[in-house]
Every structure is written in C-alpha cells, then in structure tokens.
N, C-alpha and C positions, 0 to 999 in steps of 0.2 A: 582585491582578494576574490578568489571565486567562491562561489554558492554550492555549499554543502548538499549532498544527496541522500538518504540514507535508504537504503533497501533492505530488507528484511524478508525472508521466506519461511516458511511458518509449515513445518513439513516435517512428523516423526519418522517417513522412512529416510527423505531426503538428509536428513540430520544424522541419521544413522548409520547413511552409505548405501541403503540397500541398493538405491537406484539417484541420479544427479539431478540436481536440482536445474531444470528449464525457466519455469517463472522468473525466479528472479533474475538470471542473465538476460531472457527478454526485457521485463522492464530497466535492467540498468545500458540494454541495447536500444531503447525506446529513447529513454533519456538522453542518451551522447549524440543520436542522432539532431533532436531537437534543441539540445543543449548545450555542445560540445565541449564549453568552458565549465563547465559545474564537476567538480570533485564529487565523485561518488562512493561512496562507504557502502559495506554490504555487508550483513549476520547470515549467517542460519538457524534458526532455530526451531527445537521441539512444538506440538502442538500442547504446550504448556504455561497456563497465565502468567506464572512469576519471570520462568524465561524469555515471553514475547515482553512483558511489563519492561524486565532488564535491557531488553534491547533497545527497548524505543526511549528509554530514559538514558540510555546510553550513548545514542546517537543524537538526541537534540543536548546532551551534556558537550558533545562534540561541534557542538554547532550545527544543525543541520535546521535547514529552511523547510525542505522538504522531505518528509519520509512517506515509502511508497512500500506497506505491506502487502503481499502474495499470500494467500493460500487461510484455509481457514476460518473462509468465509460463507462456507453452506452448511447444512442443516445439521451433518453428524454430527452423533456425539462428541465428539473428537475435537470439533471444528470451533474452535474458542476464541479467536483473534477480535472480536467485537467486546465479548465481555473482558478480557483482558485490556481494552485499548479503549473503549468507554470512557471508565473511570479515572482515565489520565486527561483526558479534553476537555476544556472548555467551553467550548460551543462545538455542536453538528452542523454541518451544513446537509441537510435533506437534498438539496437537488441535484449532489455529486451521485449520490447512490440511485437515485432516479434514473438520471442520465446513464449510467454507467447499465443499470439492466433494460431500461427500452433498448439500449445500441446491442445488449449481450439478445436480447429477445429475439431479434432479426436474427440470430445465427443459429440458436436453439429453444426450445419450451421451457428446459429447466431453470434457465436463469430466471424464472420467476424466484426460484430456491435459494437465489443469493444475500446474501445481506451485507454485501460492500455498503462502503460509507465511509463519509469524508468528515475532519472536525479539523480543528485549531488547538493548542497545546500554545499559549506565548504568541509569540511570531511563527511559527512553522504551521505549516500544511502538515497532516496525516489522513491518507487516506489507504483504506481497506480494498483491496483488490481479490481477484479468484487467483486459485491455484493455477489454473490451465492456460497457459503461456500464450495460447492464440485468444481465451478473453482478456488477458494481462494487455492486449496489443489492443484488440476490439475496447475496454473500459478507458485507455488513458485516450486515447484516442477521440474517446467520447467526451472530455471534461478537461481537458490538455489546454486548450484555450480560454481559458477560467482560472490557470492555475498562476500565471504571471499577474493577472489583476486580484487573486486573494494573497497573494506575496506582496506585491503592493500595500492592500490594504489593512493585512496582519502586522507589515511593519511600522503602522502607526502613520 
C-alpha cells in the first residue's frame, strides 16, 4: 500500500480563482520527486479555521501519514493556519520550524515573520509551510530528511 500525502493550501484568493495556486503544486512537486510512490491528496482552502480544521481532519480520516500545509503562515491578520491546526496536534516538534526559517533566512530578512511549524496528530506528520512556493521548496528541503525518521517513529 502506498503512503498517503496530504496537501493542503490555505489561500482566500487562491480559493476564489482570483489567481492559481503555486504552493501547493510545488510542494506536492517536492514530494513526487522524493517520493514517487506516495499517493498524494490535495485541498484548497480559505484562510478560514473551521475550513483548514475540515481539511486536515479530512485528510488524515483518509489516511494520510503526511500532510504538508502552505500558506498562512505570517503575521496578517488573515494568516490563521497555526491557530487553526494547533489545537488538532499532539505534540510540536520545535525544531521543524527552526529549521525551516534559519534555511528561509538565507534567502530573505523576513522569514524571521514566519511561524511554520511542525507537530504529530496519531501517526502522521503535520507541518505548517509558507505560502511562497520558492520557501515551500527552501523549508522541505530544510527538514525533508527528519521526515522518514518521525514517520518511523510516529508509527509506534
């Protein structure tokens, strides 16, 4: 059986058609490259708690080992994907989000402003990515190698 993927992009224009969602076809491009056999599922959603809540309860109801949200991860108002996805985890893992902005810092100042972050839900991996499809590539990139050993070790 292959290893479930779930993606998720966290974007009220992208939701709404204004303009197409990049994030999340890079990271589920991230993924197939590294991955090839994993089955990937993919939402879009609002920058909205109960919608991102639905999605990710919807995706590890699907089975998914890993889910890998985009977008909604800086400082606006707007930008909810932590306090939405928080309260579903179990445990945080601190040094996903660490990792993920000393690698985003080399490329810009502002990723001090992000608040990715990575936690456990059961067995699966959830972690919190940027919106911008060249950090989506810079963050997994940065923690990518950590993610077969806490799949590992999530599955008991």
């Amino acid at each position: 059986m292959r290893t479930k993927v779930g993606v998720v992009t966290v974007s009220d224009r992208a939701s709404q058609g204004v303009y197409p969602d990049r994030s999340g076809p890079e990271a589920m491009a991230f993924v197939g490259e590294r991955w090839p056999e994993a089955e990937i599922l993919y939402r879009l959603v609002p920058d909205e708690k109960e919608a991102i809540q639905e999605a990710v309860l919807a995706l590890l109801g699907e089975g998914c080992r890993l889910l890998l949200l985009t977008g909604g991860t800086g400082p606006a108002p707007r930008d909810r994907t932590p306090e939405a996805v928080l309260p579903l985890l179990d445990k945080v893992f601190p040094g996903f989000g660490e990792a993920m902005r000393l690698a985003s810092l080399r490329e810009t100042p502002t990723a001090i402003l992000s608040r990715s972050l990575a936690g456990s839900r059961g067995e699966a991996l959830v972690l919190l990515l940027p919106g911008n499809p060249r950090a989506v590539r810079t963050c997994l990139e940065a923690v990518w190698e950590a993610v077969p050993t806490a799949l590992r070790l999530l599955g008991g």
